[in-house]
C-alpha positions in Angstrom: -14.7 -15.1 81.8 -18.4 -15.1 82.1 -18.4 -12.4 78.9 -16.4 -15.4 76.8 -19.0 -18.2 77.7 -21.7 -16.2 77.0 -19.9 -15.2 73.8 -19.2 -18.9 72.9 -22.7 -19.6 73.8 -24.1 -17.2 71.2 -21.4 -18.3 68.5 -22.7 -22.2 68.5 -27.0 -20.9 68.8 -26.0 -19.2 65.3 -23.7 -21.8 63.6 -26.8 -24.2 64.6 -29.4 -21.6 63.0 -27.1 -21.7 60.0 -27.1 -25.4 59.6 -30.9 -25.6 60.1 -31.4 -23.3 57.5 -28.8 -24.6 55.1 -30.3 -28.2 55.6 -33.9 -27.2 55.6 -33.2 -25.4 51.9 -30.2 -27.7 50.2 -31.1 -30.7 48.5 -29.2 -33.7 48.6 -27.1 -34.3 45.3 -28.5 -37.8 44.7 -28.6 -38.5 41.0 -27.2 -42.0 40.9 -25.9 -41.3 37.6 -29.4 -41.3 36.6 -30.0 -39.7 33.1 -31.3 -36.2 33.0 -32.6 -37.0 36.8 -35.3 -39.2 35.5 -36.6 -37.3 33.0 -37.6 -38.3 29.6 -39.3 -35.5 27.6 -36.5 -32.8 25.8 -38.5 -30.0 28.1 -37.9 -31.8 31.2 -34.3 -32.7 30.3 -33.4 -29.3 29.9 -35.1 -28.0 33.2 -33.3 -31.1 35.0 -30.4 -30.4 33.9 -30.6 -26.6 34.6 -32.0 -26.5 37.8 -29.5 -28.0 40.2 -31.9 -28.0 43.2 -34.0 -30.2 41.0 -33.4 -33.9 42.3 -35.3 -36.3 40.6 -38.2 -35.7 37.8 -40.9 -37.9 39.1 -43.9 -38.5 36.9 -44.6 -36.4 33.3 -47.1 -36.9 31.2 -47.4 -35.1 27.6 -50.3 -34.7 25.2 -51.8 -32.6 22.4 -54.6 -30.2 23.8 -55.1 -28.6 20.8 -53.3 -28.1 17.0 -50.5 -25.6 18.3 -50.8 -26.4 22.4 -49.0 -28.6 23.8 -49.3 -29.6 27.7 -46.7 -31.1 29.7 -47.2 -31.9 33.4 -44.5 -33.3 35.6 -43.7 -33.8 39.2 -40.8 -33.2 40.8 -38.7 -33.2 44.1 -37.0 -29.6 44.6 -35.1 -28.7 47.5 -36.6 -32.3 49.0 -39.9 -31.2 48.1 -42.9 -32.4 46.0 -43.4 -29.9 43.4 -46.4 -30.5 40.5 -45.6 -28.2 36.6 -48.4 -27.8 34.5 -46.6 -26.5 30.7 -48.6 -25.1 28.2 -46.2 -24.4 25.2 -48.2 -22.6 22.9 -46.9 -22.9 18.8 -48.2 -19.1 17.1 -47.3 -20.4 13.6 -50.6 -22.8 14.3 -54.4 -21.6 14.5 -54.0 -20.1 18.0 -53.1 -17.1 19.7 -53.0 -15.5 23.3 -55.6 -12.9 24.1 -56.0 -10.6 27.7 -58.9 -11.9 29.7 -60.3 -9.6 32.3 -64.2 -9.9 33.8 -67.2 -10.1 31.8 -64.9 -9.8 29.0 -64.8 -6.1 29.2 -62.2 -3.4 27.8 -62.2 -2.0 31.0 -61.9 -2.7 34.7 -64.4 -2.1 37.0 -65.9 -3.5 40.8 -65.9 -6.9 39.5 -63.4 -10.2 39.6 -64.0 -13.1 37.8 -62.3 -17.1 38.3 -60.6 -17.7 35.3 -62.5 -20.4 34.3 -65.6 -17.4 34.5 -63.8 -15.7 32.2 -63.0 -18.3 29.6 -66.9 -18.6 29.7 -67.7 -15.4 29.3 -65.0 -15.0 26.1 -66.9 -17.7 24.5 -70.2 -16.1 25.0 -68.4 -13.2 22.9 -67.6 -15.4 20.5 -64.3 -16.5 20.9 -63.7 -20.4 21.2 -60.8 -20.3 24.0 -58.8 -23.6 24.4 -56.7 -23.1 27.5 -56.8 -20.3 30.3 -54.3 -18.6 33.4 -54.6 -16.2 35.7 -52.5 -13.0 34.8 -51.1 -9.5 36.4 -51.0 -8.7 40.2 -53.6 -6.5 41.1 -55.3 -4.2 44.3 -58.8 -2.7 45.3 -58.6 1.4 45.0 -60.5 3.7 48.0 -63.4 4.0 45.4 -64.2 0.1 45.1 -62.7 -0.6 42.3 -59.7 -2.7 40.9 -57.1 -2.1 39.2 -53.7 -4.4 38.0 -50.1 -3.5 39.0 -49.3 -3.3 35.4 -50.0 -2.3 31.5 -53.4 -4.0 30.5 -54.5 -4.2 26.9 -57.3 -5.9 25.1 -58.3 -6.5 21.7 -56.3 -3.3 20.6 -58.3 -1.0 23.6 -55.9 0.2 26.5 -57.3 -0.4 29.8 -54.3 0.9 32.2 -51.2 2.5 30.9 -49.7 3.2 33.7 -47.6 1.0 35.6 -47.3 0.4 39.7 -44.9 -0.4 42.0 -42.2 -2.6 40.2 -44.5 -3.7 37.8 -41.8 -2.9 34.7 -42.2 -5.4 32.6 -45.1 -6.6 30.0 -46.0 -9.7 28.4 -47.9 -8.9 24.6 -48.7 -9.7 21.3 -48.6 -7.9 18.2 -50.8 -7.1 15.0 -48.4 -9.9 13.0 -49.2 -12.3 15.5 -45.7 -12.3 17.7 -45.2 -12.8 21.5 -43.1 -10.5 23.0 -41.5 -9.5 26.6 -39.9 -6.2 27.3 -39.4 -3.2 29.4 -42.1 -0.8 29.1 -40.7 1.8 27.1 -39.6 -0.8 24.3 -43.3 -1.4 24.4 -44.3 1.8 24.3 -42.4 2.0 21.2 -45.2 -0.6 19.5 -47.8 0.4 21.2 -49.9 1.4 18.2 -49.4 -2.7 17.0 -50.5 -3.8 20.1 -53.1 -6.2 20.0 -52.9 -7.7 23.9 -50.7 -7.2 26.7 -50.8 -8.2 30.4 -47.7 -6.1 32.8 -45.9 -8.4 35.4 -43.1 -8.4 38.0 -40.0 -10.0 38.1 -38.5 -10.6 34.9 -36.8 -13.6 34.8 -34.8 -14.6 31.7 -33.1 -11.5 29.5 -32.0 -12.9 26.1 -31.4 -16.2 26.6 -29.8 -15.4 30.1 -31.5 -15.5 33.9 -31.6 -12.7 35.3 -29.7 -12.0 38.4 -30.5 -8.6 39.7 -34.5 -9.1 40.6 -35.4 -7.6 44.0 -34.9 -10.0 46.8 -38.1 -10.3 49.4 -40.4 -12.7 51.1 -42.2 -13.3 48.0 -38.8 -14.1 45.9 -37.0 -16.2 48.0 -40.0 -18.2 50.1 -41.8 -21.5 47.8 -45.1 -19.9 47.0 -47.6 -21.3 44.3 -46.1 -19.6 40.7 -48.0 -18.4 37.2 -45.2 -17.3 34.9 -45.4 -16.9 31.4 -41.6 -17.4 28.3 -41.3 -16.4 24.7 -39.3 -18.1 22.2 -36.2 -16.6 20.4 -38.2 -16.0 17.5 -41.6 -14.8 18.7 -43.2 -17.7 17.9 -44.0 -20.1 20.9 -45.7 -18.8 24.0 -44.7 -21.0 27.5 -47.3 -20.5 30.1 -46.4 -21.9 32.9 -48.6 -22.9 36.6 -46.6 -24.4 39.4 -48.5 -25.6 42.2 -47.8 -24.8 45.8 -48.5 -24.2 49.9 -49.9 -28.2 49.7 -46.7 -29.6 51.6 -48.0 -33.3 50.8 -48.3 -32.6 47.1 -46.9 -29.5 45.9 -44.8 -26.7 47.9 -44.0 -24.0 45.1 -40.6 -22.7 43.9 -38.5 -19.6 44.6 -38.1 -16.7 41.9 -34.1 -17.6 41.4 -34.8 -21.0 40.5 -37.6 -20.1 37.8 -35.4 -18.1 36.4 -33.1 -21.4 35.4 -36.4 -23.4 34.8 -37.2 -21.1 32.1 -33.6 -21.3 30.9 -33.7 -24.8 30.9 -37.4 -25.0 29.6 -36.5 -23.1 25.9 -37.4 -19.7 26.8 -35.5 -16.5 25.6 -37.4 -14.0 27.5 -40.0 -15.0 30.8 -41.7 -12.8 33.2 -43.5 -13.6 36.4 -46.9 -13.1 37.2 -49.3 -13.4 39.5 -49.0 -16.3 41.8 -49.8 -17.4 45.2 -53.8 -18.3 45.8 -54.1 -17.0 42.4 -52.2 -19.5 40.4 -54.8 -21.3 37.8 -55.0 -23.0 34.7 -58.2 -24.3 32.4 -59.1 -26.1 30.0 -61.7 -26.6 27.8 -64.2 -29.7 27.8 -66.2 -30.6 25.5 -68.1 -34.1 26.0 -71.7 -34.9 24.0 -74.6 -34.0 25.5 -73.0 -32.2 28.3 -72.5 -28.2 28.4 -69.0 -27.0 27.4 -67.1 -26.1 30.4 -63.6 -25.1 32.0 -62.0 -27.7 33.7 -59.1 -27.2 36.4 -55.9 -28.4 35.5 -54.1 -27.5 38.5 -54.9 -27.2 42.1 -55.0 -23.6 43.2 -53.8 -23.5 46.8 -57.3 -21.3 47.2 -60.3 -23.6 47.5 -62.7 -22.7 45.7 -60.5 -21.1 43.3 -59.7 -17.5 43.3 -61.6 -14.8 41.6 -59.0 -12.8 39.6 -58.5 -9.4 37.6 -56.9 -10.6 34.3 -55.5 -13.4 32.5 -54.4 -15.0 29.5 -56.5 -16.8 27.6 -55.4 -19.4 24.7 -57.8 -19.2 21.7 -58.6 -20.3 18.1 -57.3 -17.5 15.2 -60.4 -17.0 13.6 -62.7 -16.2 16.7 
């Protein structure tokens, strides 16, 4: 008899877990027949209605950057949560394109990180006039000192790391005729010699149209951590970049992997890959004012404060520098 009460016992301690779980996770269905959620904007329509843990689109905001960039920021309540979207869609048949960023602007990796605002500064420096700016591919110190990213890295046509680690299998690039693209490595590879730029990432997230639904599950997929993630368009010529803030429960508390996967969906994207995120997760802009120095303004707020020094990135700039 004692064996079945401590049995029962045990049997309502997990159905409570259960419930705790389920209820600290689900999100109240509470539409109110309210259009699209809230939302107002055809992007945020379409992640609305994608993402069902999505519960109300709370603020956007939508303006012109630059010819060819267009931002989008929104707030949101996910899974009962504040969550803050910074969308860069980027239009490739305009004056822009995406270039790797890495430290100094170098074609090589060395014992050096950089902010990504650093590094938008140091592009222009080269020459380049760079309009917007992310963080890019995970990366790790080696015994020797020096970094190196978990995936493919290429810049301005020169191959910095050609080997890939860990489940880095993916890569984000653009080619000589100006196209984005997302594939496996080995359709890269089959390219590689019209490879202009190219960053490697992790999870892939949309396949053709289609979320993916075989990523590798882990702390990192399924917890809300800050997100930088990165969508192509069906026909190669719009770039998404996408910053989602996070581990700020009072304004922003991140997303999980499997529900990216139906933002991009929802968002337009045929193909999207994740990047680096976390304490990592940045985006900047340029300013311009008279009399004042150009600089890179923050557009989001990194969970890291000061913002993070970081390996790579993707940098938005004009064609013709």
């Amino acid at each position: 008899m004692k064996n079945l009460f401590l049995d029962i016992a045990k049997f309502f301690r997990a159905t409570m877990l259960v419930s705790a779980v389920v209820l600290s996770c689900s999100c109240s269905n509470n539409e109110e027949d309210v259009p699209f959620k809230g939302a107002t904007l055809p992007i945020t329509q379409g992640i609305a209605q994608n993402v069902p843990l999505i519960q109300s689109i709370d603020k956007e905001q939508a303006y012109e950057l630059h010819a060819g960039v267009h931002i989008t920021d929104v707030t949101f309540t996910y899974c009962t949560k504040p969550t803050r979207m910074i969308i860069a869609e980027v239009d490739l048949n305009k004056n822009v394109t995406l270039v790797t960023s890495t430290p100094d602007n170098k074609n090589s990796y060395g014992t050096k990180l950089q902010t990504v605002a650093d590094q938008a500064m140091k592009a222009e420096e080269a020459g380049r006039k760079v309009i917007l700016a992310t963080n890019g591919d995970y990366y790790g110190k080696a015994k020797d000192g020096s970094w190196y990213t978990n995936g493919l890295c290429y810049k301005d046509g020169v191959a910095i790391k050609t080997l890939k680690d860990a489940e880095a299998n993916y890569v984000f690039y653009i080619l000589d005729d100006g196209t984005a693209h997302i594939s496996l490595i080995p359709e890269f590879q089959l390219q590689e010699s019209r490879v202009l730029n190219a960053i490697g990432g992790w999870q892939y997230l949309v396949d053709d149209g289609k979320p993916v639904d075989n990523f590798t599950v882990n702390d990192n997929s399924m917890q809300f951590h800050p997100r930088t993630f990165v969508g192509v368009s069906q026909d190669h010529k719009k770039v998404f970049l996408f910053v989602l803030d996070g581990r700020q429960s009072d304004y922003s508390n991140g997303m999980r992997i499997e529900d990216m996967m139906l933002l991009c969906k929802g968002a337009g994207c045929y193909q999207a890959l994740n990047l680096d995120g976390g304490g990592s997760t940045t985006m900047v802009r340029r300013v311009e004012q008279p009399g004042q120095p150009l600089s890179f303004e923050l557009m989001n707020k990194p969970s890291d404060n000061p913002a993070r020094a970081v390996l790579n990135g993707i940098q938005v700039v004009e064609k013709n520098n």
